[in-house]
C-alpha positions as CSV (number, residue, x, y, z in Angstrom):
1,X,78.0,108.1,132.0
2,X,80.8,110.8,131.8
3,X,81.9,111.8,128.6
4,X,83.9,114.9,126.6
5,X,81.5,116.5,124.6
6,X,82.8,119.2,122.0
7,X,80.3,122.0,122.0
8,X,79.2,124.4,119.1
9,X,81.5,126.8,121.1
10,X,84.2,125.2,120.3
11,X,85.1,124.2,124.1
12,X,85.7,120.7,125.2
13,X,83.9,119.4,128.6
14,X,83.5,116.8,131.1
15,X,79.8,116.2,131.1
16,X,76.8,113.6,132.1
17,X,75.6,111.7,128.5
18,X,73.2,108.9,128.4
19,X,74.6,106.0,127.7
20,X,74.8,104.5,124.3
21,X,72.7,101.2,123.3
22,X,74.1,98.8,120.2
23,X,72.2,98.8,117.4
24,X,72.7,95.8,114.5
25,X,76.0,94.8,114.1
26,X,77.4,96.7,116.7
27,X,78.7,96.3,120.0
28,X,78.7,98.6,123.1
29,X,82.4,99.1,125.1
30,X,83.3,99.8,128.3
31,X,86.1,102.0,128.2
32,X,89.2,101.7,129.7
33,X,91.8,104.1,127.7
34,X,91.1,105.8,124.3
35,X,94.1,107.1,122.0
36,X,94.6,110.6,120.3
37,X,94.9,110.5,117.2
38,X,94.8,113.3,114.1
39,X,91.2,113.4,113.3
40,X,90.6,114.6,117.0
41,X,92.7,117.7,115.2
42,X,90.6,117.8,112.0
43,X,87.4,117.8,114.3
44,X,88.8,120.3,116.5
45,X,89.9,122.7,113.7
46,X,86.4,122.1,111.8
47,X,87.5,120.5,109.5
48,X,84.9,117.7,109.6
49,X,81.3,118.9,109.2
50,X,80.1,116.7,112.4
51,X,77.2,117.9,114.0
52,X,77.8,119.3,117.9
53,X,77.4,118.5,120.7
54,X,79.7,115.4,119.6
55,X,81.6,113.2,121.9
56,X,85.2,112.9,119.7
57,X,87.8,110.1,120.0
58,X,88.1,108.0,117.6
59,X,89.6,104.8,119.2
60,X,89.0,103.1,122.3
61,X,90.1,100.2,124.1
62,X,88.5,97.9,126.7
63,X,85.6,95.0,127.3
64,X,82.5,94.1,125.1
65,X,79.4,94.8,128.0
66,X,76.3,94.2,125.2
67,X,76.2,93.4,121.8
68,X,73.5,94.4,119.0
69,X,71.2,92.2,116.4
70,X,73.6,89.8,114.4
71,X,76.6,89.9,117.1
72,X,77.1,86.8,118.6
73,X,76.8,86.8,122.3
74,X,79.9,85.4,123.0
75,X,81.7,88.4,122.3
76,X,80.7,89.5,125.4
77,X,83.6,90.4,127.9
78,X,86.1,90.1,124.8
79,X,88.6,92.6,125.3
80,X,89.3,94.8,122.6
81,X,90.7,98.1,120.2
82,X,87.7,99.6,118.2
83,X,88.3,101.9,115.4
84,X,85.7,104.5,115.7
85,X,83.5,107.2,114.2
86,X,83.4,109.2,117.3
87,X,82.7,108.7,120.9
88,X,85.7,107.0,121.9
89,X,86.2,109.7,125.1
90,X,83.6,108.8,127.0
91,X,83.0,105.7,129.3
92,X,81.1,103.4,126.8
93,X,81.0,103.6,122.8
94,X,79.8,102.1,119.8
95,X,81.5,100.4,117.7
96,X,81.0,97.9,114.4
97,X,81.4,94.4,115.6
98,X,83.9,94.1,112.2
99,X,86.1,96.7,113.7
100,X,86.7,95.7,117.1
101,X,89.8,93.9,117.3
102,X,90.1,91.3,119.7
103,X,93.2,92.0,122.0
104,X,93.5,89.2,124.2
105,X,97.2,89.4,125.0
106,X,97.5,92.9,124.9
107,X,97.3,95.5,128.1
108,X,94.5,98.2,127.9
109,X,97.1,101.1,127.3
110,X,98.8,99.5,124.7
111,X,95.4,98.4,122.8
112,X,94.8,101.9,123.0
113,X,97.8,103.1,121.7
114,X,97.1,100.6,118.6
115,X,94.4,102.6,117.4
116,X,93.7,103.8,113.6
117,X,98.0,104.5,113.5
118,X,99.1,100.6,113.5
119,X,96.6,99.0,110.9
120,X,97.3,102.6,108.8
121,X,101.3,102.1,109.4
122,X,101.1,98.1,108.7
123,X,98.7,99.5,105.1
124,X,100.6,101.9,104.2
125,X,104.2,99.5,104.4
126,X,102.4,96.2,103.2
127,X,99.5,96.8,101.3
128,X,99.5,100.6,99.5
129,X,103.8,100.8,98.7
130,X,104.3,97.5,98.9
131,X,107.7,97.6,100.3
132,X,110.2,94.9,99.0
133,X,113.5,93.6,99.7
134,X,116.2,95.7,98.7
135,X,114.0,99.6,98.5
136,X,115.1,102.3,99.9
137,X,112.3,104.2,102.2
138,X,111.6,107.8,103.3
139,X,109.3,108.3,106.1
140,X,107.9,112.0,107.1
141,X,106.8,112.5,110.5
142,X,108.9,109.8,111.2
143,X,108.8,110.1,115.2
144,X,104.5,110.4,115.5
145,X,102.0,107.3,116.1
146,X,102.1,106.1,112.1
147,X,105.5,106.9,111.8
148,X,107.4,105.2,115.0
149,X,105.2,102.1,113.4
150,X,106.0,102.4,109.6
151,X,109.9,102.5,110.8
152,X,109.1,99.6,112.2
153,X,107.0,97.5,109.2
154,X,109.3,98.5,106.8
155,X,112.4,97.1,107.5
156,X,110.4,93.6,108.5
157,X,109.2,94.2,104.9
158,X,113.0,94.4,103.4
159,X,113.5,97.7,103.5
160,X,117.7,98.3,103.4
161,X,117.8,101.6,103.8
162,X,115.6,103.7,106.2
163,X,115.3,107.1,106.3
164,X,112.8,109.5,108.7
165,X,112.3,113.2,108.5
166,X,110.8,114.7,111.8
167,X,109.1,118.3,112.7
168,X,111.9,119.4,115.0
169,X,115.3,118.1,117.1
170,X,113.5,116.9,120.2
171,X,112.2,114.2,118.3
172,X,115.4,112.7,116.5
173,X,116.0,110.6,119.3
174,X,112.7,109.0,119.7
175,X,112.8,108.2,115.7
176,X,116.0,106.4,115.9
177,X,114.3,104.2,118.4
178,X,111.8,103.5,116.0
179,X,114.3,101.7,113.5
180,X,115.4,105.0,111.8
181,X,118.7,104.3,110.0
182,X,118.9,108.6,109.5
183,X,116.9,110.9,110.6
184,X,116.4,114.6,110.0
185,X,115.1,117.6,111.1
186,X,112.1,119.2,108.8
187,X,114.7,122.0,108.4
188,X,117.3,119.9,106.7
189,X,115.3,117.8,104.0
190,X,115.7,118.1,101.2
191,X,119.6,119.0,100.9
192,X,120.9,116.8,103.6
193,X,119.9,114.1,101.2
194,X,122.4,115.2,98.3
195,X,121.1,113.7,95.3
196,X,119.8,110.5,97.0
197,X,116.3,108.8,95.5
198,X,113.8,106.6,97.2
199,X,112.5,103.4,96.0
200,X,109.0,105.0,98.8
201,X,107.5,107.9,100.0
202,X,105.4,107.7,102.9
203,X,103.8,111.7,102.8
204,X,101.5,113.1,105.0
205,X,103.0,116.8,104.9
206,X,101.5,117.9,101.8
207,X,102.4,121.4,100.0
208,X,105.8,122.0,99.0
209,X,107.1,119.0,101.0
210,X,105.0,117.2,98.3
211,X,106.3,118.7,95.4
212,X,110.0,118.1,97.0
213,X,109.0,114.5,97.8
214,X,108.5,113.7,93.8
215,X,111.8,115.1,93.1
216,X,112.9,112.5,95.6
217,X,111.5,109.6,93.8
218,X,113.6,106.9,92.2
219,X,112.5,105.3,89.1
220,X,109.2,102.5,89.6
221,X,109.2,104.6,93.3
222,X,106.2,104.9,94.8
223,X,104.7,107.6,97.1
224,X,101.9,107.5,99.4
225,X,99.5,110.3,100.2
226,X,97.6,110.0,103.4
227,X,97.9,113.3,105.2
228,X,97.8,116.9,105.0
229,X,99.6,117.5,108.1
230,X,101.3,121.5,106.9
231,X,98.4,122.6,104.2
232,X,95.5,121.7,102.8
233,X,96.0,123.5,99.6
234,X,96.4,121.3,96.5
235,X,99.6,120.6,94.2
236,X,99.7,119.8,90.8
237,X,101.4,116.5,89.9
238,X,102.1,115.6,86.0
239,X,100.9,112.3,85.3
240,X,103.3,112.1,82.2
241,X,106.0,113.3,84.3
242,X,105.1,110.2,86.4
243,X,104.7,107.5,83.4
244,X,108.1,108.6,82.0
245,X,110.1,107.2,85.1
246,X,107.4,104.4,85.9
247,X,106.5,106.3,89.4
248,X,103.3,105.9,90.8
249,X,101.5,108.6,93.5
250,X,99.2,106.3,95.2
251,X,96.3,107.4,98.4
252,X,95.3,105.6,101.2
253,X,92.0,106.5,103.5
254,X,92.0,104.3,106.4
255,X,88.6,106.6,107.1
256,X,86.8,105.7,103.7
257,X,88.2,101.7,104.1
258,X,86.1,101.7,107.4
259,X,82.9,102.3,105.5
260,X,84.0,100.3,101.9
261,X,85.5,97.2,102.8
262,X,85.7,97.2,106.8
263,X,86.9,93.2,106.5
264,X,89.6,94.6,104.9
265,X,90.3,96.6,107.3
266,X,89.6,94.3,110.0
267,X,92.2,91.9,108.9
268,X,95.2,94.1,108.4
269,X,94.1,94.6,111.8
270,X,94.4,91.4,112.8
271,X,97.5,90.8,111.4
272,X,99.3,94.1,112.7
273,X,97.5,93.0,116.4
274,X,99.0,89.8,116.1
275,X,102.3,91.0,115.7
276,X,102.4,94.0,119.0
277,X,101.0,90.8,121.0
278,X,104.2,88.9,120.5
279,X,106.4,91.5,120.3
280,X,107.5,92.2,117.0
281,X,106.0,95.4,116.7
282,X,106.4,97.9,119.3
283,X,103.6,101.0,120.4
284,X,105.5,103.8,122.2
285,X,103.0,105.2,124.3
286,X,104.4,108.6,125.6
287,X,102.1,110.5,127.0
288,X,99.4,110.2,129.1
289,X,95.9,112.5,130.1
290,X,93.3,112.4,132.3
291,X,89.6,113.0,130.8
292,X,89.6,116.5,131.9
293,X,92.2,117.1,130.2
294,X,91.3,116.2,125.9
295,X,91.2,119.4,125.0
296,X,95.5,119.8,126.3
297,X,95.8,116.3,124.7
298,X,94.9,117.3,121.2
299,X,96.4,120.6,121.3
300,X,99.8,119.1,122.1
301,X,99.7,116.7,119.6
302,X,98.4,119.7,117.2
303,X,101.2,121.6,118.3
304,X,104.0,119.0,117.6
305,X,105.0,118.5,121.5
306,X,104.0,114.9,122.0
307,X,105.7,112.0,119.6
308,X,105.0,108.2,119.7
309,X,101.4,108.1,120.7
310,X,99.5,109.5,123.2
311,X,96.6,108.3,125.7
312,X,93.6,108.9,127.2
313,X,92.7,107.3,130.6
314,X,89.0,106.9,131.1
315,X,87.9,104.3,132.8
């Protein structure tokens, strides 16, 4: 089968793989589109020590050919989103049984687009913040894949105030779309803001932008952690400071869920699927790439030139 294999030399190719067999609890996907998403980044950078040659992408969407030991065989020719380790550009993957989402109702490109962003987005809004009626909420990276679908949560979570903070002015547009109330450039936060507070934080910046974000926080707000998007280096956070106002700095790892609790996973998931199939929840899929060309794909998503989410076609 054809797949993109990332070489020790760093290079990204089109090449002739075996084709991968499903072992227990797994089931084997016939590709149709696969989405980019921010570990294809990490992996790129080296950020993840994963062993090359490696086929990246790390979520795929099409029909269940063969299933492993313990998978029913009715799943087979379900169509479906998988959320991946790996292998996700290439014509057939593996994937967990628990974390391929069925996707009856919804087109390939668009179960592709769902990816790792939608379950994250739906988390981060329902689950990790716990957005309630009435809160105030600031999004960074307001116009990429997590962020065009937090704007979109939040507000269906009570949100009454919504505010996004995107990289640069092309993108102000395409977060206002997304259910942005405000938006502004990187360049403009924090002063735009006067001396507003925000009942949540959604943060995947890091650095400074952290340290800002805090300064941000109402009292009981809450801020969530999931990214490093500008630096990896840490920043010191006073839990005292913290307990004084009642504010809590909270994580989320959709990576690490995948391997501890994958049901858990699975069914925010579920949920998040079932509302993109009747239209609650819109994926803005705005670009689109031909295998050849993965390695442009992840660059320009690296490079801040794509926003909404962005596609692979493979099969």
């Amino acid at each position: 089968m054809r797949a993109v294999v990332l070489d020790a030399d760093d290079r990204f190719r089109v090449e002739e793989v075996p084709e991968p067999v499903p072992g227990p609890g797994q089931v084997a996907i016939r590709v149709d589109y696969a989405g980019v998403q921010y570990g294809d980044v990490l992996v790129r950078a080296g950020h993840f020590p994963i062993p090359r040659p490696f086929v990246p992408g790390f979520e795929a969407a099409g029909e269940i050919v063969a299933v492993g030991e313990d998978v029913p065989g009715s799943r087979v020719g379900e169509r479906v989103t998988a959320l991946i380790g790996g292998g996700g550009f290439g014509e057939v993957v593996i994937a967990p049984s628990v974390l391929a989402i069925a996707a009856p109702h919804v087109d390939p490109r668009t179960a592709a687009g769902f990816g790792w962003v939608t379950p994250t987005a739906y988390d981060l809004i329902n689950t990790v913040a716990r957005v309630r009626t009435g809160d105030s909420v600031l999004i960074h990276a307001a116009a990429g894949g997590v962020g065009s679908l937090a704007g979109q949560f939040a507000p269906a979570a009570g949100a009454r105030r919504l505010v996004g903070v995107v990289g640069n002015p092309d993108q102000v547009e395409h977060a206002r779309r997304s259910g942005y109330q405000e938006v502004l450039v990187r360049a403009e936060f924090p002063d735009a803001l006067g001396d507003e507070r925000f009942d949540v934080i959604l943060d995947p910046i890091g650095g400074q932008t952290r340290l800002a974000n805090l300064a941000r926080l109402a009292p009981h707000g809450r801020i969530v952690v999931y990214g490093n998007i500008a630096t990896f280096e840490p920043v010191t956070v006073s839990a005292n400071d913290l307990l004084m106002q009642g504010q809590s700095l909270l994580t989320y790892n959709s990576n690490l869920a995948s391997q501890t609790d994958p049901q858990r996973l699975a069914d925010s998931a579920t949920r998040a699927m079932a509302l993109v199939a009747d239209g609650s929840v819109r994926i803005d899929i705005t670009a689109e790439y031909d295998l050849a060309d993965v390695e442009t794909a992840i660059a320009d998503l690296a490079g801040g030139a794509t926003h909404g989410k962005s596609i692979v076609r493979v099969g």
